[in-house]
N, C-alpha and C positions, 0 to 999 in steps of 0.2 A: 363485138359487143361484150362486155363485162357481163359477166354472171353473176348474179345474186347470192349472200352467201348463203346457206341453209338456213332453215326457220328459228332449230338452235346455237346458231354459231353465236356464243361470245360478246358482248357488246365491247367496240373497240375503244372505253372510255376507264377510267381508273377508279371513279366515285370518289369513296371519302376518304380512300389512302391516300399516300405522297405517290408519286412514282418513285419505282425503283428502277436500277440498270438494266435491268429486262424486259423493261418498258420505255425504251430509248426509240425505236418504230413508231410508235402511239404517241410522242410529245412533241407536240406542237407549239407554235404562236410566241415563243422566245426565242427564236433567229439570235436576233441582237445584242440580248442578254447573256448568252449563252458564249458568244466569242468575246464579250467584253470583260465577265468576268474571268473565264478561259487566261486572257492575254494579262489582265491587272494581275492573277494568281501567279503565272509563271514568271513575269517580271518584277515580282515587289517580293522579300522577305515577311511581311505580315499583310495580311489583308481580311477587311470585316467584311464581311454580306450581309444586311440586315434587313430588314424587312416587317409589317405589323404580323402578328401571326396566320394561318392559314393562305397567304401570300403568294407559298411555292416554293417557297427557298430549299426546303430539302429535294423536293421534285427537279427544279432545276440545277440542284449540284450531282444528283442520281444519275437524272434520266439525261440531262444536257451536259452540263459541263462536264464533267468525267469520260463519257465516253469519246466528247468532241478530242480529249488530252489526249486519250488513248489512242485514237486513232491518229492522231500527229506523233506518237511511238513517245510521248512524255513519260518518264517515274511517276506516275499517279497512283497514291495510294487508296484503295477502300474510302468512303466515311469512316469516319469516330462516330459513333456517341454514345454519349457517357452513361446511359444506362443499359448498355450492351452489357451479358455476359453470359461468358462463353461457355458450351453445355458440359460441365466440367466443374468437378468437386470441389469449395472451397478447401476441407477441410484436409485436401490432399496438397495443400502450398503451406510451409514452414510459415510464410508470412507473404502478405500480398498489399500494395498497395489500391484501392477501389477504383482510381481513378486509372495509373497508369493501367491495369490491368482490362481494363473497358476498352481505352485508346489503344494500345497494342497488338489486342488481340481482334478489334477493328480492322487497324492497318496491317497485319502479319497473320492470316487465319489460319497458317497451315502451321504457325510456330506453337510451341509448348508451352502453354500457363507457367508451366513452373520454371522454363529457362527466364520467361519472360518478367515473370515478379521478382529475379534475384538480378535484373540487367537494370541500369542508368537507361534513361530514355535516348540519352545521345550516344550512349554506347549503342544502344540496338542500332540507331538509325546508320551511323557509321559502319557500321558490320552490315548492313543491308545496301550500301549503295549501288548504284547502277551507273555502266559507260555508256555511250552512244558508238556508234558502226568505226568512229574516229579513235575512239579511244579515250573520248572526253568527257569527265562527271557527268553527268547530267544532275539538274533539281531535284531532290523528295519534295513533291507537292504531295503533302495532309492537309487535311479538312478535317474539322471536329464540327460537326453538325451540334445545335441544342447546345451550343458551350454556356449560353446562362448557369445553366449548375454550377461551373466553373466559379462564377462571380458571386456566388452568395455565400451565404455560409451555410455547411452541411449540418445537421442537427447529428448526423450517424457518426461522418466521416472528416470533420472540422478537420485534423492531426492531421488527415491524408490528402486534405484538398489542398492544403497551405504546402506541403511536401512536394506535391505532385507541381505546382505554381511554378516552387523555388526547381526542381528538377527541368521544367519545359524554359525557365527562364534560361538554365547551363545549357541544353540541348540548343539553344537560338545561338549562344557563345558558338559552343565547342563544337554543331554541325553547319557550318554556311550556306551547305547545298539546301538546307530546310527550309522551306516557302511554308507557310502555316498560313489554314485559311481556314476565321475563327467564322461559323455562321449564328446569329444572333437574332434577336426580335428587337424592334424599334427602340422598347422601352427599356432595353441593357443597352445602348449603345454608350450612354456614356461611362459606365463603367467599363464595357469592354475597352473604351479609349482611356481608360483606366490600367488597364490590364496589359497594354500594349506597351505604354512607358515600364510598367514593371520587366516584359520580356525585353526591353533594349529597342525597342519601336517608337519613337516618342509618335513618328509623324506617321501611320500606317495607311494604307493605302485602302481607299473605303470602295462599297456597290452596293449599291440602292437599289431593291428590286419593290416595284409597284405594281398592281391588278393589271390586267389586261388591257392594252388598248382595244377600242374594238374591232379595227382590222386584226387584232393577234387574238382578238377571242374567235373572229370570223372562221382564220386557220383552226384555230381548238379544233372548232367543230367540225368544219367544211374537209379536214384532208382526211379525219378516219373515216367517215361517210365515204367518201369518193375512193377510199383502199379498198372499201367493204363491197365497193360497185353500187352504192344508193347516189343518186340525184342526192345535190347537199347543196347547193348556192342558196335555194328560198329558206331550207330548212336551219342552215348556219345564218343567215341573214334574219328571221324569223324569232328566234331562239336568242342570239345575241339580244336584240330589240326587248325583246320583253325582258330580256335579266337586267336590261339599262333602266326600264321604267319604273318608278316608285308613284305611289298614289295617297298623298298625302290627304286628310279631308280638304276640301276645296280646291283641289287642281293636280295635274299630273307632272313629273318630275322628267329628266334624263340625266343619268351620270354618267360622267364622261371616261369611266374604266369602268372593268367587266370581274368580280369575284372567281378568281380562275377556279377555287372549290365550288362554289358553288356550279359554277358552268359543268363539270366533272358530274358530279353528282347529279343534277338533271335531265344529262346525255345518259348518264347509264342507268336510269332509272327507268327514261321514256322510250329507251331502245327503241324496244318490241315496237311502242307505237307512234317513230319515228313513221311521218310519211314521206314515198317517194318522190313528192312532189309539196306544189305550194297548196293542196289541200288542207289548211286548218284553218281555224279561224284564230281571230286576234282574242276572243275573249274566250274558246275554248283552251286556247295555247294559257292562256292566264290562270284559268282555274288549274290545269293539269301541273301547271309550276309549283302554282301555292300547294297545290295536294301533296308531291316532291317534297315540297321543302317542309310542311308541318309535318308530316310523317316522320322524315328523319329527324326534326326537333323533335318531336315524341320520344322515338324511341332513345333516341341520346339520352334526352330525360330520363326519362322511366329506368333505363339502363346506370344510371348516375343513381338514383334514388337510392335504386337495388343495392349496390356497391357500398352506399352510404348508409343503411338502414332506415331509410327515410318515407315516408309515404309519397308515392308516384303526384296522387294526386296534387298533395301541398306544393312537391317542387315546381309543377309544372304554372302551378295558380302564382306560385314566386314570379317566375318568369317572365309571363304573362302580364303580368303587373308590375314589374320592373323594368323590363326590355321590352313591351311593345306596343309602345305610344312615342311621345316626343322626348322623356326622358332618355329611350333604350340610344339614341341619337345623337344627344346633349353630354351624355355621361353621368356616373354615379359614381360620388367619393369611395373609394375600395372600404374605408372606414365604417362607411354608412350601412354596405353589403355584410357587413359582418354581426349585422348586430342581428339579421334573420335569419342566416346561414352558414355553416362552417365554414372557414376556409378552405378544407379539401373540398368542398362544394364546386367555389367560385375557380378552382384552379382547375378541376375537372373538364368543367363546362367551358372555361378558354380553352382545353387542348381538345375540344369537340369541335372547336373556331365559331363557336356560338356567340361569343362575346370578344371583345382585344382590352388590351392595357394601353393606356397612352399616360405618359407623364404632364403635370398641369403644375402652376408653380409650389405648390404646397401637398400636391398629395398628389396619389395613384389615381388613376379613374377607369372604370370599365365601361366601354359602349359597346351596340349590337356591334356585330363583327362587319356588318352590308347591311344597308337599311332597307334593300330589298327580302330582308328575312323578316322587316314589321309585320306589313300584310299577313301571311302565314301565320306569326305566332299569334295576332290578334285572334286567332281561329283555334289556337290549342285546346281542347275539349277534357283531357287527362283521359282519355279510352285506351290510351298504349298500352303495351304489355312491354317488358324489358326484352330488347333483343337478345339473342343469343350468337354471341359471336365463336368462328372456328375456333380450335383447340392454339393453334399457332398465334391470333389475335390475340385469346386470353392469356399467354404468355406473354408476349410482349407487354401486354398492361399490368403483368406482375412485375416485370424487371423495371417500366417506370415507377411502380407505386414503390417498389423498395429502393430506386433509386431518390424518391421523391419523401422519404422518410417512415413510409406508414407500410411495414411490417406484415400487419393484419390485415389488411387490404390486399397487399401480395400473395399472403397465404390464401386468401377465398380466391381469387385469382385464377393462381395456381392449380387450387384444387378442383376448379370448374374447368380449367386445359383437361385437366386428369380424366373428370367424368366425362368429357366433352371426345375424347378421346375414340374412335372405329377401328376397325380391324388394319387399315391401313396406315395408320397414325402411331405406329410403335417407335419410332424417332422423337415425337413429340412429346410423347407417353414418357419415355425414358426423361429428356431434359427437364421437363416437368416436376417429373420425383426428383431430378436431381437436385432440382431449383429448392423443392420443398425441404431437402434434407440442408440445404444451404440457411434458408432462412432460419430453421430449429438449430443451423450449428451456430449462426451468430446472434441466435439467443440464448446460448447456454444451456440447450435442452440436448445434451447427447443421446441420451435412449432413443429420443426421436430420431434424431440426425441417421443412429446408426441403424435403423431400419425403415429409414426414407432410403438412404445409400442400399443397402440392400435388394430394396425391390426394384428399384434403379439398374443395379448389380443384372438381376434374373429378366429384366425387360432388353439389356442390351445383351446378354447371352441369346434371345431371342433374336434380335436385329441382322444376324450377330455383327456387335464390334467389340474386337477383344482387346484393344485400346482402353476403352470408356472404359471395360469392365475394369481391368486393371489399375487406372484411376481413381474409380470408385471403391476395390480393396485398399488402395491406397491412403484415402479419406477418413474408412472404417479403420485403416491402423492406426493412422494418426490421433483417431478420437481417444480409442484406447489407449494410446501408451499415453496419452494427457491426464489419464483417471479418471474416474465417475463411474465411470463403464469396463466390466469385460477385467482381463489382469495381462500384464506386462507378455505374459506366452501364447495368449490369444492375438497381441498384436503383433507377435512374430510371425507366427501364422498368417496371419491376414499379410502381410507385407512381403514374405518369402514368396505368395503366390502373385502378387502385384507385380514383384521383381522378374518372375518366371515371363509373365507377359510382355514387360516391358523392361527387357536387362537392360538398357543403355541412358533411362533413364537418372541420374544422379542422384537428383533429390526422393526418387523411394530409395535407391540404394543408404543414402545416408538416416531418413528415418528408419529403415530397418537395423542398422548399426546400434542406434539411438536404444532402439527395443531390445537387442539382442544384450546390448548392456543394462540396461534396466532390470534386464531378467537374470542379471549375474553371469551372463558367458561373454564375460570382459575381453578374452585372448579374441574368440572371434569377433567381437567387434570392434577392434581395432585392428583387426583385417578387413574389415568393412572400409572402415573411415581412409585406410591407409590409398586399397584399392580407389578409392574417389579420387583422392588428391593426385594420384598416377595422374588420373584424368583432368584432371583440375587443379592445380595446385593452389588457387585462393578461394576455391569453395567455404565459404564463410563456417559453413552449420559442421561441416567436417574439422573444421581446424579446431572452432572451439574445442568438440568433444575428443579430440586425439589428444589438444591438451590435457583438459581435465581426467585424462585416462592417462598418461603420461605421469601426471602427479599420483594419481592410485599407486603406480606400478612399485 
C-alpha cells in the first residue's frame, strides 16, 4: 500500500509559474508534443513554436523537450531569453551587446560576460562544439524562448537588436551544426516568418502547441496525485470537467481543451483540499474553482495597480467591465484599450495570461485568455491586497520591466527583491544591488552606480564570492576612469585589486592599463596592454591603446 505523503508535503503542481528543468518529474499530459518538437528541432535548421500565450510553450521546452534531448545525449543548450541577465556588472564590460549578452550567457552559464560580449555569436558557438562517442559533430540545439523582443523594435536597444539580427543571421551562415529554435506567441508568427527569410530559412519548420486535450489534462492531474499516493481517477476526472464547463446566461457550455495554466493553478491551490476520493460535489467543486480563480485575478490585479501607481480598485472595476461578459470573448480593438489604460497596463495583465492577443484583419485584439475565467471575474469585489511575491520573483520582473523598456518600474522592482530580502537570501540580495547599480549606470547616474556596486561589493564578501567581488571593483573602476566620479588613481586602485582576484581575466587587465595611463604612468601601462596581447594578440581595447601610446612615445 502507498503511503500518504505528510500533511505538509509540497503540492505536486507548479501554479502560476512555467515549469522549469527541475520540474521535469511533475510534467505531465504532453507525451506527444514533446517528441514531436524534440525530432522537428534536431532535424530542421530553424524552427518556430508558437503558441497563444500562457499555452506552455516555455513549460514544455523546460520541463519536456530539453531534458527528453538530454537524455538522447543531444548538444542542447539552456533556454535563451532575452531578458536574462547575468548577476554581473554592466559597468565592468568595455562594451556589451543587450541582446547577444542575454542569449549567451543563457546558453554558456559558466562563460565570462566579458569573454563573451567581445566574441561573434558564431565564433562562440564554433569554439563550443560537441562530438558524439564516433567522433562526429553533433547539432547545437538553442532555443530563445520570448523571441518576440527580437521582432519589435527596442525603444532602449534599436542599435543592438538590428546588430544582434545581422550577427545570428552570420552565426546560421558560418555555424551549420546550429538548429535554432525560435519560441513565439501566435500573434508574432508572422513576423517571426519574417525573420526566418532574413536568417537564410525562407521555408522554417513550424509547432503548434494548443491547451490541453482532455485525456492530457486527465494526466496533468491524475499522475502527481497517484506519485503522491492520493486516489486521483474521480479527482482528475472531476476537476478536468468542471475547468471544461462555462455557463453562459441561458445554458451551459463544454470546451473541447483544457487551460494547462489554469489547471496548474487550481491543483496547487486546492491541494490541501484535494479529496481522496469521489467525495465532492459538482457545485461545491464549482464554487471552490471560481474562489481559485478570482483570488488570483485579484491579486494579479491589485499587484499590477501597485506597480502601476494605480488605484486597486479602478483597475479591477476595468476588468470587470471589460473582460467579464460577452465582450471579454468577442475581443477588444487594442486601440480601444488604450484610451482607459496605459499600455504598460494591457501588457502587464497578458504576461499574468489574463487576457491574449490575436490578430484580426485591421488591428490587435485582446480577449479573456479562457472563458472559463468570466464566471470568476464577474465576482471581482476589489478587496485584494497586492501580493507580495519572493525576493527572486521580484527580480525577474525587474529584468523584464527593463528589458520591456520602463526603467523605473525595474527600479521599484529591484528595490522590493532588496527589502524583500532574509537572512538566507544573501545571493539574491547581492544580484539585486547589482541589478540596481546597472540600472543607475545605464542611466548616467554614477554616484549611484558606484555605491549600488559597493554594497553589492560587501554583500558578496559576505557570500563569500571572490569572483563577483572582483567584478564589481571592476565596474567601480571602470565608472571612474570614465569621469564624473572619484579621479584616475582611485580607479587604479579599484582595478589593481580586481586584477588581484581575478589575474586571468583580460579585459580588467586592459581597463587597468587604460587607468594606469590616464594617471600618467604611461611606461607601465604599456606593460599592461603589451602583457594582454601576449595573450591575445587581437584584443581589440589593447591594440587601440598601445597604439595611441606608441604615438606618445
Amino acid at each position: 500500500m502507498t503511503a500518504l505523503p505528510p500533511p505538509d508535503a509540497p503540492a505536486p503542481y507548479v501554479g502560476t509559474r512555467a515549469f522549469g528543468e527541475r520540474d521535469q518529474p511533475l510534467f505531465h499530459g504532453r507525451g506527444p508534443e514533446k517528441r514531436h518538437v524534440a525530432e522537428t528541432w534536431r532535424t530542421h535548421r530553424l524552427t518556430l513554436l508558437h503558441g497563444r500565450a500562457g499555452v506552455g510553450k516555455t513549460s514544455l521546452l523546460c520541463a519536456g523537450v530539453i531534458p527528453f534531448l538530454q537524455a538522447a545525449d543531444a548538444h542542447v543548450l539552456p533556454a535563451a531569453r532575452l531578458a536574462h541577465r547575468p548577476p554581473f556588472p554592466l559597468a565592468a564590460l568595455s562594451e556589451h551587446n543587450h541582446f547577444r549578452l542575454a542569449v549567451l550567457t543563457s546558453w554558456y552559464t559558466r562563460a565570462s560576460p566579458a569573454r563573451i560580449c567581445e566574441t561573434p555569436l558564431g565564433t562562440f558557438l564554433r569554439k563550443n562544439r560537441r562530438m558524439d562517442r564516433f567522433g562526429r559533430q553533433l547539432p547545437t540545439l538553442g532555443a530563445i524562448d520570448g523571441a518576440e523582443a527580437l521582432l519589435r523594435t527596442s525603444a532602449r536597444h534599436e542599435r543592438h537588436r538590428r546588430e544582434f539580427l545581422d550577427d545570428l543571421a552570420a552565426a546560421m551562415d558560418e555555424a551549420p551544426d546550429l538548429h535554432l529554435l525560435l519560441v513565439v506567441r501566435d500573434d508574432a508568427l508572422d513576423d517571426a516568418l519574417d525573420l526566418a527569410d532574413r536568417l537564410g530559412q525562407a521555408s522554417p519548420a513550424t509547432c503548434t502547441l494548443e491547451p490541453l486535450t482532455p485525456e492530457a489534462a486527465h494526466e496533468a492531474v491524475a499522475e502527481p496525485l497517484a506519485h503522491a499516493g492520493r486516489p486521483s481517477e474521480a479527482v482528475a476526472e472531476a476537476l478536468v470537467r468542471e475547468l471544461r464547463t462555462l455557463r453562459p446566461a441561458g445554458g451551459v457550455q463544454t470546451t473541447a481543451r483544457v487551460d494547462p495554466s489554469l489547471l496548474q493553478l487550481v491543483c496547487e491551490r486546492l491541494w490541501d483540499d484535494l479529496p481522496g476520493d469521489a467525495g465532492i460535489s459538482g457545485e461545491r467543486l464549482r464554487g471552490e474553482v471560481n474562489r481559485v480563480l478570482r483570488e488570483s485575478c485579484e491579486h494579479d490585479l491589485a499587484t499590477i495597480a501597485a506597480d502601476q501607481s494605480l488605484p486597486a480598485r479602478t483597475l479591477l472595476s476595468w476588468f470587470r467591465g471589460t473582460f467579464g461578459g460577452p465582450r471579454g470573448r468577442a475581443g477588444i480593438p487594442e486601440s480601444r484599450l488604450y484610451d482607459d489604460v496605459p499600455k504598460a497596463v494591457v501588457d502587464a495583465v497578458q504576461d499574468c495570461h489574463l487576457i491574449r492577443a490575436r490578430l484580426g484583419d485591421k488591428d490587435r485584439y485582446y480577449e479573456i485568455q479562457h472563458p472559463r475565467l468570466i464566471e470568476p471575474i464577474g465576482q471581482l469585489d476589489g478587496g485584494a491586497v497586492p501580493s507580495r511575491p519572493g525576493p527572486a520573483t521580484r527580480l525577474r520582473q525587474a529584468h523584464r520591466a527593463l528589458a520591456d523598456g520602463d526603467p523605473e518600474l525595474a527600479r521599484r522592482h529591484a528595490e522590493a527583491a532588496v527589502r524583500a530580502c532574509g537572512e538566507g537570501d544573501l545571493k539574491v540580495l547581492a544580484d539585486a544591488t547589482t541589478f540596481l547599480g546597472d540600472v543607475a549606470y545605464e542611466q548616467g547616474d554614477a554616484p549611484t552606480a558606484v555605491l549600488r556596486y559597493r554594497e553589492a561589493a560587501r554583500i558578496c564578501e559576505a557570500v563569500p564570492d571572490n569572483a563577483a567581488v572582483g567584478w564589481l571593483l571592476a565596474g567601480i573602476g571602470r565608472i571612474l576612469l570614465s569621469g564624473g566620479v572619484g579621479d584616475p588613481g582611485e580607479a587604479v586602485r579599484q582595478l589593481q585589486a580586481a586584477a588581484s582576484r581575478l589575474p586571468h581575466e583580460l579585459s580588467i587587465q586592459t581597463a587597468l592599463g587604460q587607468a594606469l595611463w590616464r594617471s600618467g604612468r604611461t611606461r607601465a601601462a604599456r606593460a599592461v596592454f603589451e602583457e594582454v596581447l601576449g595573450h591575445d594578440s587581437r584584443n581589440r581595447e589593447a591594440l587601440i591603446a598601445k597604439r595611441a601610446l606608441s604615438g606618445i612615445a
